[in-house]
C-alpha positions in Angstrom: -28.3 22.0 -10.5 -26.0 19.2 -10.2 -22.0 21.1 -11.9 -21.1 20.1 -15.5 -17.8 18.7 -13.6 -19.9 16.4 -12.2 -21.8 15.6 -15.1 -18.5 14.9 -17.2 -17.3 12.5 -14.2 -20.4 10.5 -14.5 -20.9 10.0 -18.2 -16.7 9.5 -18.4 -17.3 6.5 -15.7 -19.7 5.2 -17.6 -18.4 5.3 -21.0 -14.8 3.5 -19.4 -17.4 0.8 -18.5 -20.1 0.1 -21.4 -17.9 1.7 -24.7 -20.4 3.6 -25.4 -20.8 7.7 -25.8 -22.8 9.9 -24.2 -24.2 13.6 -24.5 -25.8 16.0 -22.1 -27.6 19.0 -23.2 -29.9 21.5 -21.4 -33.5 21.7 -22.5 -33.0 24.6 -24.9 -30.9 21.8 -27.0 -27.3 23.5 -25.7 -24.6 20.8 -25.2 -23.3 20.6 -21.5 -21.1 17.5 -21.1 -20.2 14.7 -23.8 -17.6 11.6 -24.1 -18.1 11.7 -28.4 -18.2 14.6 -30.9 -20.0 17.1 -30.6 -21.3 17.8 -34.1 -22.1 13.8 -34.2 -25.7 14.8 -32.9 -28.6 16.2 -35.5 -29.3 19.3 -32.8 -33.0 19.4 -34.8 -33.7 16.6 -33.4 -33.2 17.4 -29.5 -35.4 20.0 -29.9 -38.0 17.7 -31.7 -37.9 15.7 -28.6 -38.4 17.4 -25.9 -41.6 18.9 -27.6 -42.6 15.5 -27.5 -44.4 13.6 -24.6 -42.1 10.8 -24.6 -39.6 10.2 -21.6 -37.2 7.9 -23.9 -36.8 7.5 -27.9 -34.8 6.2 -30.4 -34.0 9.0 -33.2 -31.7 8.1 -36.1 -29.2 5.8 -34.2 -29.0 7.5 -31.0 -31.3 6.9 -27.8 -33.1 9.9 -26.4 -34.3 10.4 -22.4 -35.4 13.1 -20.5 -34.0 13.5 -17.2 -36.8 15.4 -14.9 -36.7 16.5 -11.1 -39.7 17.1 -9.5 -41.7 16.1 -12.9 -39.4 19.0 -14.6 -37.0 18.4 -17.5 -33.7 19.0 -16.4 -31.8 17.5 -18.9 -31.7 15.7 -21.7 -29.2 12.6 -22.0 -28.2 10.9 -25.6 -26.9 7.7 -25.9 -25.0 6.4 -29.2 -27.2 3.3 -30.1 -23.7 2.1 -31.8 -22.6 0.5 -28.5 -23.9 -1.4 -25.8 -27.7 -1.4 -25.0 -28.0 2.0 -25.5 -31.4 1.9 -23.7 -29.9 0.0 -20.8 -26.9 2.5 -20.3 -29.6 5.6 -21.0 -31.1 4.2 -18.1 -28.3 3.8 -15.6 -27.2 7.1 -16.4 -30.8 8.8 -15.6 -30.7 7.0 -12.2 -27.4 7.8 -11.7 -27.7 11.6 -12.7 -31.4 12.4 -10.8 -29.7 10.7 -7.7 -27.2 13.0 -7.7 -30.0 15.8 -8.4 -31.2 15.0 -5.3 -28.5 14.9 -3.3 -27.4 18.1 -4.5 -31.1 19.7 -3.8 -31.2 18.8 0.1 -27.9 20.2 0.3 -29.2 23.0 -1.3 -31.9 23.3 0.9 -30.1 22.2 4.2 -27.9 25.5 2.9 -30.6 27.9 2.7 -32.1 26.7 6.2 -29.0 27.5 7.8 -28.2 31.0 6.1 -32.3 31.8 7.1 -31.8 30.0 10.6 -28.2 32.4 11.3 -30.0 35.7 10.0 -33.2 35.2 12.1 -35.7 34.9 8.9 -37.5 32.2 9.9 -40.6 31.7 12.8 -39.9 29.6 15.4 -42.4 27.0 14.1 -41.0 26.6 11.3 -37.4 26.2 12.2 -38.3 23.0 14.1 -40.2 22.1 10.5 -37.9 22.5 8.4 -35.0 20.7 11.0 -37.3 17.4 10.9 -38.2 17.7 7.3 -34.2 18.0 6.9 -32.8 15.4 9.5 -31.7 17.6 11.3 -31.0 17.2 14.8 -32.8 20.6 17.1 -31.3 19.5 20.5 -27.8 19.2 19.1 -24.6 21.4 21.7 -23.5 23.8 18.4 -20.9 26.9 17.9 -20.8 29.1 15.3 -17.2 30.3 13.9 -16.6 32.9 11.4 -13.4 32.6 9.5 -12.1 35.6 7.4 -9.6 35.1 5.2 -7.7 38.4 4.3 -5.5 36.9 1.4 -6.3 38.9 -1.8 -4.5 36.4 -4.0 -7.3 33.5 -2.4 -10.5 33.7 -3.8 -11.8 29.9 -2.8 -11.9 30.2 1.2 -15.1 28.2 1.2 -13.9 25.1 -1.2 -10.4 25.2 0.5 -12.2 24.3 4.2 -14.8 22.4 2.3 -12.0 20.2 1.0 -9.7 20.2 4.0 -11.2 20.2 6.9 -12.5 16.9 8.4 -16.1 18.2 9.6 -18.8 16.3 11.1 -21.9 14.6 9.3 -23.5 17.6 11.5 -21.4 20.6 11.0 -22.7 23.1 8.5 -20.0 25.2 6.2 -21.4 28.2 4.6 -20.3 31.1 2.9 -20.9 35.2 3.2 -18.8 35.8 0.4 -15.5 34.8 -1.2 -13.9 36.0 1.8 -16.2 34.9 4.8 -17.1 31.7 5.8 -19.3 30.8 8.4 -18.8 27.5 10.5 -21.9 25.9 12.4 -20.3 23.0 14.3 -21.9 20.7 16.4 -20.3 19.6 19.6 -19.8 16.5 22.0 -21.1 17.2 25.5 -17.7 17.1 26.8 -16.1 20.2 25.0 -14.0 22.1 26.3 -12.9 25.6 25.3 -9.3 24.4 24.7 -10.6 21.7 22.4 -12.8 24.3 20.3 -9.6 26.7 20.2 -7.8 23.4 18.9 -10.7 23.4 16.1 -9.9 27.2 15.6 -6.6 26.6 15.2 -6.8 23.5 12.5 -9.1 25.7 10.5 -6.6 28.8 11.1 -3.4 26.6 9.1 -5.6 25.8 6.3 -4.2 29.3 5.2 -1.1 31.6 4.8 0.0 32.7 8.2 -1.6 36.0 9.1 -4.1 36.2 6.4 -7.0 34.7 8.0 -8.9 35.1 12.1 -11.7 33.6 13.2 -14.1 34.6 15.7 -16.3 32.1 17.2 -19.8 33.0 19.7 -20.6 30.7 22.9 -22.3 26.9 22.5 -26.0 27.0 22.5 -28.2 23.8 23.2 -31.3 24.4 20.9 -31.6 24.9 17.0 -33.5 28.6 17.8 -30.4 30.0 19.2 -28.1 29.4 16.8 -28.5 33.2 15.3 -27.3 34.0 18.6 -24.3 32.0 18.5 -23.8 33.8 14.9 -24.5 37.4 16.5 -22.1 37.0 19.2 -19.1 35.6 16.7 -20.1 38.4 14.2 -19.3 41.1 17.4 -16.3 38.7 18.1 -15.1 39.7 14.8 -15.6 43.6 14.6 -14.3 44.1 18.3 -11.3 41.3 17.6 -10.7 43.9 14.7 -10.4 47.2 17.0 -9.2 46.0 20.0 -7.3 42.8 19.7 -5.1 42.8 16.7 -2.6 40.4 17.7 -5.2 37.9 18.0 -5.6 35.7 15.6 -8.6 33.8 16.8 -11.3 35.9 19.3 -13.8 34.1 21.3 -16.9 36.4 22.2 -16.3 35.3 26.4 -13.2 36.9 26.2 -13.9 40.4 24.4 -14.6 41.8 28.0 -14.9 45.2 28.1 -14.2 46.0 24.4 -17.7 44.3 24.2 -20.0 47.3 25.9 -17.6 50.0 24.4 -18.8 48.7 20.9 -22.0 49.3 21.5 -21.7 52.8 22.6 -23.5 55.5 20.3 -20.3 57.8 18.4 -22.0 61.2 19.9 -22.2 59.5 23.4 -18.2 58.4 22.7 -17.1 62.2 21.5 -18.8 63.5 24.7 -16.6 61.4 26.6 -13.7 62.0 25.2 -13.9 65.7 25.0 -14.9 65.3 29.0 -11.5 63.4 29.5 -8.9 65.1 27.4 -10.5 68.2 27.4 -10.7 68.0 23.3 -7.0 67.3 22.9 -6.5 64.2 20.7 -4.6 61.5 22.6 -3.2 60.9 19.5 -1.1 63.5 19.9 0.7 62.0 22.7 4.4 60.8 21.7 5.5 57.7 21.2 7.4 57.6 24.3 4.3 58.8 26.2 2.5 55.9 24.5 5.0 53.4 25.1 4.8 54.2 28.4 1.2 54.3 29.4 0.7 50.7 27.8 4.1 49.0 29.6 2.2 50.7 32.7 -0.9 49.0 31.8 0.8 46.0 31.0 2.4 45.7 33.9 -0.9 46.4 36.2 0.1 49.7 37.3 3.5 48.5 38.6 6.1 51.2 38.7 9.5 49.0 39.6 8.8 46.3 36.9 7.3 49.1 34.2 10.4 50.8 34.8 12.7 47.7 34.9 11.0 46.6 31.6 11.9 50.0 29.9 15.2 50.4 31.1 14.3 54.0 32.7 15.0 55.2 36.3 12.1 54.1 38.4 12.7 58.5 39.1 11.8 58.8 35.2 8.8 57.2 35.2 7.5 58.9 37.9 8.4 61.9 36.1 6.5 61.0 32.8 3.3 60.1 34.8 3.6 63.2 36.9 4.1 65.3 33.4 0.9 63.0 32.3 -1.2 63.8 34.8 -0.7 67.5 34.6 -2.0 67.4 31.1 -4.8 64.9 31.6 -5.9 65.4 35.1 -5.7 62.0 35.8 -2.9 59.8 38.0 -2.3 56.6 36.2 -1.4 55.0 39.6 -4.7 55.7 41.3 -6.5 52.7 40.1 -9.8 55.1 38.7 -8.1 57.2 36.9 -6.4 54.3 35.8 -9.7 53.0 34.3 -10.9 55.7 33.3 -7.5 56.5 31.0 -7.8 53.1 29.9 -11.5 53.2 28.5 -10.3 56.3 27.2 -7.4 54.9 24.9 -10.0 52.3 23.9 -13.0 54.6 23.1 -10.7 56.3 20.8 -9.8 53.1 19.2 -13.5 52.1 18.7 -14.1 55.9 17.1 -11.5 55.6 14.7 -12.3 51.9 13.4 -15.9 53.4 13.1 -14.9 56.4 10.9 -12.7 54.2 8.9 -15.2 51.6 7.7 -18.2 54.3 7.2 -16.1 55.6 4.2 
């Protein structure tokens, strides 16, 4: 159904040009839209024609038509036979309003083809259907992006990139929920991944700083694997959330191992921890400990520049790991205990996100 904005647009256009008022109602005889008063109208006699067979009639100085889609009455338009050819304008204003009707329903339906297409609900047969049926192309370089807009205070996520963002003929904006929206962009042959981080980015300042990330999956070449695209930003997302927090944008190539720990049963993750810390919670570590085991990591295992970088005796450091290792069995400056501490830290990371958002 085409919005009463719309419908008020339309019928204030025409009025400006012909002089003439307008009303729109709703089968049931309810007024939507009008440019005149609304009590000028005998209600009894809407009712009385849409019982009728007519498509158009004249009723006590006003012109009546029905204004069907699909041989169903949508609307019913009322024309004050005061001004201009009220017949003429009635007219106009059908063809103007079941145009729009149109355009509105393949935009519905190009909507509900790409929510089915990302969630895997249709057969293969009859995605490439539906995409000719639809003009759309099936051979078409496409990304999916996911942008999630944290702001409480900003309901309209959707409208805002709808009505900001310069998309593409091609590119498909759709919405989750008042919070989500989901991107499917089509791409030139020659994109690069700085260019679709430029994208990210362009999308990114279309909101407060901080209060939105995005999380986009890997280009695909065929219509079909577009819900893989979607799949891989929707990980992108989740593990962006857990182990990247800085980020503000997170690209599924570049989620590396965070990717395989978040797909790790929680019993399979406890049983490793427990084998690792011995069931000690490395949470319990102090913030100096934990200072200094990521400045370690940070610094790929170097003790001069870790030290340097915290303003510590190299002696001190050295210390701390030793006192580490003596609680942990492991020696952060042999490279597999390194790893294995690291995965560790992250695990518990991935546990705690996973506790947090089951309650």
């Amino acid at each position: 159904m085409v919005s009463n904005q719309i419908l008020q647009s339309v019928i204030d256009g025409i009025k400006n040009i012909t002089k003439t008022n307008l009303w729109i109602l709703d089968p049931e005889g309810s007024l939507l839209v009008t440019t005149g008063a609304p009590d000028a109208l005998r209600y009894e006699n809407v009712s009385a024609f849409v019982g009728s067979a007519a498509d158009s009639q004249e009723i006590q100085g006003f012109q009546f038509f029905k204004v069907s889609d699909s041989e169903v009455t949508e609307y019913i338009l009322v024309v004050d036979s005061e001004g201009a050819d009220a017949y003429v304008v009635g007219r106009m204003a059908v063809f103007q309003i079941q145009n729009l009707m149109v355009a509105y329903r393949e935009q519905f339906d190009k909507d509900n083809f790409i929510k089915n297409l990302l969630l895997d609900n249709m057969l293969l047969v009859d995605i490439y259907n539906r995409a000719k049926k639809l003009h759309i192309r099936t051979d078409a370089r496409r990304i999916v992006m996911i942008l999630e807009n944290s702001d409480e205070r900003d309901f309209k996520a959707l409208e805002k990139i709808k009505n900001s963002y310069d998309c593409k003929d091609m590119d498909f904006i759709t919405a989750v929920d008042e919070k989500e929206v989901i991107i499917v962009k089509e791409l030139p042959e020659e994109d690069s991944r700085e260019q679709i981080e430029e994208c990210a980015q362009t999308l990114l300042a279309l909101f407060p700083e901080g209060k939105a990330i995005l999380s986009y999956g890997t280009a695909v070449r065929e219509i079909k694997d577009v819900s893989r695209s979607y799949k891989e930003a929707r990980m992108a997302l989740d593990v962006g959330k857990i182990f990247f927090e800085e980020r503000k944008i997170i690209a599924y190539s570049s989620l590396g191992i965070g990717r395989l720990i978040y797909q790790l049963p929680i019993p399979l993750c406890k049983m490793f921890i427990k084998e690792i810390f011995d069931g000690r919670n490395p949470d319990e570590f102090d913030d100096e400990t934990l200072t200094t085991i990521n400045k370690f990591f940070e610094n790929n295992l170097n003790v001069s520049e870790t030290s340097r970088q915290l303003y510590i005796h190299r002696n001190t450091l050295v210390y701390r790991l030793d006192k580490l290792e003596k609680t942990t069995g492991l020696d952060l400056r042999v490279f597999e205990d390194a790893i294995t501490f690291r995965i560790a830290l992250m695990v518990v990371k991935y546990m705690k996100y996973m506790e947090s958002y089951e309650y």
